[in-house]
N, C-alpha and C positions, 0 to 999 in steps of 0.2 A: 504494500500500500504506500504510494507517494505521499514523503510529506507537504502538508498546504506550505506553501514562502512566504515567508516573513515581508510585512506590509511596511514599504518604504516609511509610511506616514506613523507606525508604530514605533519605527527604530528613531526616527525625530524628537518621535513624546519622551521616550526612556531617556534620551541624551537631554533633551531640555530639562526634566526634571533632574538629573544627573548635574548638571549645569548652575542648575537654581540650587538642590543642596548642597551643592560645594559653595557658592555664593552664600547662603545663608550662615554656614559653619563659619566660614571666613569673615562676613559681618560681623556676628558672636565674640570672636576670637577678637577683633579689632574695638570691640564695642569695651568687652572687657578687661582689652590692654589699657585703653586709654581711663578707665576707672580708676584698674589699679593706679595706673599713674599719677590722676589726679589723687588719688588717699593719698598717695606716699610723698606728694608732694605739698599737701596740706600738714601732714605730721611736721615735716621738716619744717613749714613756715610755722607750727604753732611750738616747735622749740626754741624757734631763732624770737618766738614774742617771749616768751619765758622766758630766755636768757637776758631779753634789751626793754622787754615791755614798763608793765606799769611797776613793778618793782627795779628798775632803775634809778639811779641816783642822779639829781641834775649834773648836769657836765663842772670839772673842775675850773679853776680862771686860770687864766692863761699863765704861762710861767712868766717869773720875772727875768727869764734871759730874752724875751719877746717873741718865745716859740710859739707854736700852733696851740689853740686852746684842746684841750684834750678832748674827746670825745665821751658821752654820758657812759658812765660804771655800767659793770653788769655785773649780774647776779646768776652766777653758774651754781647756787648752791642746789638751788630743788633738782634741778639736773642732776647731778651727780648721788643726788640721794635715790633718783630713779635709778641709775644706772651707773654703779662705780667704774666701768669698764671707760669712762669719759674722760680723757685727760686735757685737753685740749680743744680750744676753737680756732676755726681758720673763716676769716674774712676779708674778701676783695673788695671796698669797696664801691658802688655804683655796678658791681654785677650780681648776681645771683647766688654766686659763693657764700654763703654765708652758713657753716656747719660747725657740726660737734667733732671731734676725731678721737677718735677710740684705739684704744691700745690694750692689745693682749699679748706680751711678747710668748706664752706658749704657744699659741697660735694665731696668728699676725692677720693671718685671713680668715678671720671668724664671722667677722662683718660683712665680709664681700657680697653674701646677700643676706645678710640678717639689719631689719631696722632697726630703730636705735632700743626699743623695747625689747627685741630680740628674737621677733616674729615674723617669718619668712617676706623676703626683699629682693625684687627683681634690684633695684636700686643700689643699693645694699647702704653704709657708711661709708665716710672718708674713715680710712683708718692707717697706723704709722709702720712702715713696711716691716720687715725681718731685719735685724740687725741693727736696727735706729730706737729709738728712743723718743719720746716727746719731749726730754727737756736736753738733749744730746745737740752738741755744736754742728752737727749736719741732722736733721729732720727729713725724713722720706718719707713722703706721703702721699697712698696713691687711691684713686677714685675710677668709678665708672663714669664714661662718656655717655649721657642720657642723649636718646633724639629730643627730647623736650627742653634739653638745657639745664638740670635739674644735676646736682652732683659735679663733676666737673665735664657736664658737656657743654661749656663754653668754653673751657681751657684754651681749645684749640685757638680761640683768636685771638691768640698773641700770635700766631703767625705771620699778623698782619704788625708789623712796626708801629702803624701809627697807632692802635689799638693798646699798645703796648706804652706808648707814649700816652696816651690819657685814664691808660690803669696803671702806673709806676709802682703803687704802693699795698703791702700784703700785711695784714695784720693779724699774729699768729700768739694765742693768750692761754699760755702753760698755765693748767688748774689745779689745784692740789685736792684733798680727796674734801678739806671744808668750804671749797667752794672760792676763797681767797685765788688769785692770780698775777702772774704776772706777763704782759705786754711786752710782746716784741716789734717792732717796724720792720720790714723788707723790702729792700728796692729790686724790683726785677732786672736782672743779670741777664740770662739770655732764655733762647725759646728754639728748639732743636726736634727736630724727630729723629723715630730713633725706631727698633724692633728686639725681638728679643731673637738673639741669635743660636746656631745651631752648634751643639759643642765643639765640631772637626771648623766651623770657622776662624781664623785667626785672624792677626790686624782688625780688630774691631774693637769697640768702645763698650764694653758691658759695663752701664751706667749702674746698673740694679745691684750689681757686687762694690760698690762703694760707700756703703753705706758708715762706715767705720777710716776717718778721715785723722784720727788722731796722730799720724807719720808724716810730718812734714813733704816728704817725698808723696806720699798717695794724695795728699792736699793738692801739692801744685802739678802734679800728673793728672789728678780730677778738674781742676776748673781748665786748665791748658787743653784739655777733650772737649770739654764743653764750651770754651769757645772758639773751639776748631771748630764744634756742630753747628753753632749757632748759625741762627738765618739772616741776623741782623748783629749790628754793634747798639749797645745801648749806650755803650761810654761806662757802663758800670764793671767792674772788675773785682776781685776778690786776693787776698794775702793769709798769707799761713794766720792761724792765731781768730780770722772773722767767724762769723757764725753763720750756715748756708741754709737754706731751706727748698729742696725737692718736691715738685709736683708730678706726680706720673698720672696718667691714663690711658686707653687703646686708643689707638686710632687704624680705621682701616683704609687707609694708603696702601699697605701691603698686609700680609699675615703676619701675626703676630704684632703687627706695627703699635707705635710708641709715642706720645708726644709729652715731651718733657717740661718744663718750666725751672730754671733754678734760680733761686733770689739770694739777695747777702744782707743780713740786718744789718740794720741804720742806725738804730736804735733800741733802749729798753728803758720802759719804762718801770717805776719803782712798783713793789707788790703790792695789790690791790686788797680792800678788806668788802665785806657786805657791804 
């Protein structure tokens, strides 16, 4: 017995519907990316009001050498009562940077997707790499590149000089576990990409194995790479003895790609109280 053939206009339906549910799964999936993202990125704005909000202390007067008036206190203590895992905040300001960085030197990527509460994060935390430290004379510290710009997916536009030129300054405020801190200034240094390379490579610059700068020799063989990488001169440079501060995050210009930031503090200011 012949089988009846299959009706051109049958095989259309199946493929449309076919068509439509992958369309709709993929709606879904895009519907509930962009949720998540917005929660995670409401948390993060309602810690950065906790830390600078209404428990703020008004701004100090300016100093009597005629420096810049200081920016209003914060109060990192409810923070850190949430979560001692907090050692530090890093903020650029006039961008988006504005976080907590966490430090667990048993394991350094603990955060990488956990939020700051400690409950599963596309996002994750800034947190201070392997072999660094938050209050350590070179700080590494590396984030995920959000599409939303969220975490440090703006980093990359320091690629751009001038951008670089009207964000000069990084403000990076070691916390101790009551909450007291103290304020570092950072001038941006240089802005390099970079990747993480394969071990039979040689002649390369593995940035992420420096984190331990205290050898004179590894000091000026580290910033001498890093402004061989750089994209641009900013006029800023660095001497045995300054204090450095590392930004990492991915970038995908290539696999495994890298884009770096390093800065050199300018300044410190005296520890802060409530």
């Amino acid at each position: 017995m012949r089988e009846k053939p299959v009706k051109r206009g049958s095989i259309r339906r199946v493929l449309t519907l076919l068509a439509a549910g992958v369309f709709l799964v993929s709606a879904g999936l895009l519907v509930r990316d962009l949720a998540r993202s917005a929660r995670e990125r409401r948390a993060n704005e309602q810690l950065a009001q906790l830390a600078a909000g209404e428990a703020a202390i008004p701004a100090a007067p300016p100093a009597d050498d005629g420096g810049e008036e200081r920016p209003p206190e914060r109060n990192y203590l409810p923070l850190v009562e949430q979560n001692s895992d907090m050692a530090a905040w890093l903020q650029i300001p006039d961008t988006e940077i504005d976080y907590p960085v966490m430090y667990t030197p048993e394991d350094p990527e603990h955060y990488l997707h956990r939020a700051f509460d400690g409950s599963s994060s596309v996002s994750g935390c800034l947190f201070v790499g392997e072999g660094s430290a938050p209050d350590s004379s070179h700080v590494m510290i590396y984030g995920h590149c959000m599409r939303n710009g969220t975490m440090f997916g703006s980093l990359e536009d320091y690629a751009d000089p001038a951008y670089a030129e009207a964000h000069p300054v990084i403000r990076y405020d070691v916390v101790a576990p009551d909450g007291t801190y103290r304020r570092d200034t950072y001038e941006v240094m240089a802005a390099f990409y970079s990747r993480v390379y394969r071990t039979d490579e040689t002649g390369v610059f593995r940035f992420y194995y420096c984190a331990d700068l205290s050898a004179p020799e590894d000091f000026d063989s580290y910033v001498a790479q890093v402004e061989e990488a750089a994209l641009y001169d900013t006029g800023v440079t660095a001497a045995y003895g300054d204090r450095l501060l590392t930004l990492v995050t991915c970038d995908y210009y290539t696999s495994n790609g890298r884009f770096v930031l390093v800065a050199r503090a300018s300044g410190e200011e005296a520890p802060q109280t409530d």
